[in-house]
C-alpha positions in Angstrom: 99.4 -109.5 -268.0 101.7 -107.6 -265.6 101.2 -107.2 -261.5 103.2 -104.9 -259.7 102.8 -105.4 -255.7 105.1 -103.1 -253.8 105.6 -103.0 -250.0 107.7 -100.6 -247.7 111.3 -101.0 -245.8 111.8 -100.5 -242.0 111.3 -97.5 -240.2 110.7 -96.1 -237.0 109.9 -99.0 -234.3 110.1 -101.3 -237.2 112.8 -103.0 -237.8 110.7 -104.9 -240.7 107.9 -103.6 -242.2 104.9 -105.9 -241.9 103.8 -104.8 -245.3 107.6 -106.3 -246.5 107.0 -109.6 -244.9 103.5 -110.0 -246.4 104.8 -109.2 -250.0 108.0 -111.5 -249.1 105.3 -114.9 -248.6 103.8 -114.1 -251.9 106.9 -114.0 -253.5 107.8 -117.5 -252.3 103.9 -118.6 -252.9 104.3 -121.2 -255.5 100.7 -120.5 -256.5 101.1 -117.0 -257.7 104.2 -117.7 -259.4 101.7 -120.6 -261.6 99.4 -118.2 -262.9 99.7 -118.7 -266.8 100.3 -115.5 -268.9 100.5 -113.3 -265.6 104.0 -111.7 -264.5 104.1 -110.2 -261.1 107.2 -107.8 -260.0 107.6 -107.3 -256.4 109.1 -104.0 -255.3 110.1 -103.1 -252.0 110.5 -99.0 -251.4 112.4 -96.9 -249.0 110.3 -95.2 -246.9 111.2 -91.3 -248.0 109.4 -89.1 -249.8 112.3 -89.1 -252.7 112.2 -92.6 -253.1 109.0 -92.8 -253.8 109.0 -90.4 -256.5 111.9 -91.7 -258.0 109.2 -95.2 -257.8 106.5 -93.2 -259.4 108.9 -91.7 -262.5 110.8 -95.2 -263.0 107.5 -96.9 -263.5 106.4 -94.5 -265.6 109.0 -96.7 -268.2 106.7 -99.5 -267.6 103.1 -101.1 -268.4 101.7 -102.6 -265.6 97.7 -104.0 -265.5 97.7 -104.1 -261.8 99.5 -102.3 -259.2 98.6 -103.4 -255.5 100.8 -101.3 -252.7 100.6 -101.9 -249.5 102.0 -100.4 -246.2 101.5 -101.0 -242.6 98.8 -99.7 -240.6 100.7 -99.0 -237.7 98.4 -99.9 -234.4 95.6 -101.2 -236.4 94.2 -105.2 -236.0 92.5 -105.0 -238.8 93.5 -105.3 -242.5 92.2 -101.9 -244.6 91.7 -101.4 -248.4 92.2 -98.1 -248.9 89.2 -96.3 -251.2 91.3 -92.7 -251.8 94.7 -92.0 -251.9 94.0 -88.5 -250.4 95.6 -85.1 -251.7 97.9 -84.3 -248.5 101.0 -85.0 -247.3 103.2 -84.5 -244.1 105.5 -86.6 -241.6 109.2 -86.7 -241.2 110.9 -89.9 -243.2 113.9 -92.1 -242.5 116.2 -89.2 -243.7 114.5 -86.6 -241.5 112.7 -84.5 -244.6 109.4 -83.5 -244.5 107.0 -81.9 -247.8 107.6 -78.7 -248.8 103.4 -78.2 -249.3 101.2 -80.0 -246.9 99.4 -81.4 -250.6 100.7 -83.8 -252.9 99.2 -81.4 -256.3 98.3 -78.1 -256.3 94.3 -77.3 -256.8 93.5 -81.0 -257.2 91.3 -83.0 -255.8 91.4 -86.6 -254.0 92.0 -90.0 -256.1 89.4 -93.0 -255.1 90.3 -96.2 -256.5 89.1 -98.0 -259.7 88.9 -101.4 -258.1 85.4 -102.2 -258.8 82.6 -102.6 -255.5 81.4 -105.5 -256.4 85.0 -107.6 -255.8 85.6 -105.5 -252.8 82.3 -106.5 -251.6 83.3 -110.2 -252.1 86.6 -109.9 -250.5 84.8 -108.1 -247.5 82.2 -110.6 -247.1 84.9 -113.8 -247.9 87.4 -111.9 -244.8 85.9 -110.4 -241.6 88.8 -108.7 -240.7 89.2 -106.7 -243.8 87.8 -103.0 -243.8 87.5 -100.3 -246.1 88.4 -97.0 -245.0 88.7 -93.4 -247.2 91.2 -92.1 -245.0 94.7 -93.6 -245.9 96.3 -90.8 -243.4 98.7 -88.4 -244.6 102.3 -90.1 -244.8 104.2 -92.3 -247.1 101.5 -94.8 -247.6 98.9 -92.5 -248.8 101.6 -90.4 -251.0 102.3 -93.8 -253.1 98.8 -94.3 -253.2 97.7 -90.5 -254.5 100.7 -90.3 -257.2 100.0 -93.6 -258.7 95.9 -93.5 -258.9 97.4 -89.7 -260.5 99.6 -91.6 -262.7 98.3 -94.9 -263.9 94.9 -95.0 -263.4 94.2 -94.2 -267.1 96.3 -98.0 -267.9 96.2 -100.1 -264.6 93.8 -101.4 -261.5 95.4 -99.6 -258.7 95.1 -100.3 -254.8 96.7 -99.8 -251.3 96.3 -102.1 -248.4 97.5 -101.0 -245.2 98.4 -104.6 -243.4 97.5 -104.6 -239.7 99.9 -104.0 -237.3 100.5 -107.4 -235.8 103.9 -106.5 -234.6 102.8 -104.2 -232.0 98.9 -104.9 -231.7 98.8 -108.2 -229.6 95.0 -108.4 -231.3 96.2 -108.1 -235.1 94.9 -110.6 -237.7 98.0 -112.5 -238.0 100.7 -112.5 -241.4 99.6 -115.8 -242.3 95.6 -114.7 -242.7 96.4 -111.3 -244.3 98.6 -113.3 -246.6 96.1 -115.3 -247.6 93.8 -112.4 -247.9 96.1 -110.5 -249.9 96.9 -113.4 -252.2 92.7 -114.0 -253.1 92.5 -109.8 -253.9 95.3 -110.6 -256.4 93.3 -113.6 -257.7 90.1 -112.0 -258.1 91.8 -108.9 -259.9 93.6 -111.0 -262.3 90.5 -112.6 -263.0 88.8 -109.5 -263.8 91.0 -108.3 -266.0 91.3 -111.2 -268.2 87.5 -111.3 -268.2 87.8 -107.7 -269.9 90.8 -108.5 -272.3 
């Protein structure tokens, strides 16, 4: 089985992305490297609109059961797993470029997740500061989010979880928690797709 869990670089007021420094712990989490049979790739992207679709084409090459993004949720205390990767786009990125259409695809709709309800139920009633939300705004984060549930959601689980903003929001659930919060979503999805193999 193959996990892809991809964060974002700095940008902005952030000089490093809280969503790179929650991907970074699981990389050095001894625990998810001792899953048996399960190989995860961690991928940290640029935040531009080209280098993400550069992302989206390269991993086109591969085969990937899982893909879990995540991005920061800048403001935001709470943790939020994203239900719709929605079909707009706009924002200025590191290099100053902004979308030549305000959507992602022409005349298509919105992309909702196939993680299942009943293990986002479980992780919402296992972490209180976790939310759910449909709106995953209109910049990079969403964009990943829309062009992979567009790509891959035929072959893989795919997810975003925007990471609260504990870097400017005094309130934030901290990096350890969300770490540990991100860690169990993995878990549980591995689980369920080796239940279905």
């Amino acid at each position: 089985m193959k996990v892809l869990v991809t964060s974002f670089e700095a940008f902005q007021n952030f000089a490093s992305n809280p969503s790179f420094e929650v991907m970074n712990e699981l990389r050095h989490d001894q625990r998810v490297h001792s899953l048996p049979d399960v190989e995860i790739v961690f991928r940290s992207i640029e935040v531009s609109w080209n280098a993400v679709s550069i992302f989206i084409d390269e991993s086109r090459l591969d085969h990937f059961d899982l893909i879990l993004h995540m991005g920061v949720a800048t403001g935001e205390r709470n943790t939020r797993i994203e239900l719709m990767g929605r079909n707009v786009c706009s924002g200025t990125d590191v290099h100053g470029k902004i979308p030549d259409l305000e959507v992602i695809k022409e005349n298509a709709a919105n992309e909702h997740t196939n993680i299942s309800l009943p293990i986002i139920n479980k992780l919402l009633g296992q972490f209180g500061f976790v939310k759910t939300s449909d709106n995953a705004g209109s910049y990079l984060c969403n964009y990943i989010y829309y062009k992979s549930l567009c790509a891959f959601r035929n072959k893989s689980l795919v997810v975003f979880i925007h990471i609260a903003d504990y870097h400017n929001n005094p309130e934030a659930v901290s990096l350890a928690d969300q770490v540990g919060f991100v860690k169990e979503m993995i878990f549980e999805l591995i689980n369920q797709q080796l239940r279905l193999s």
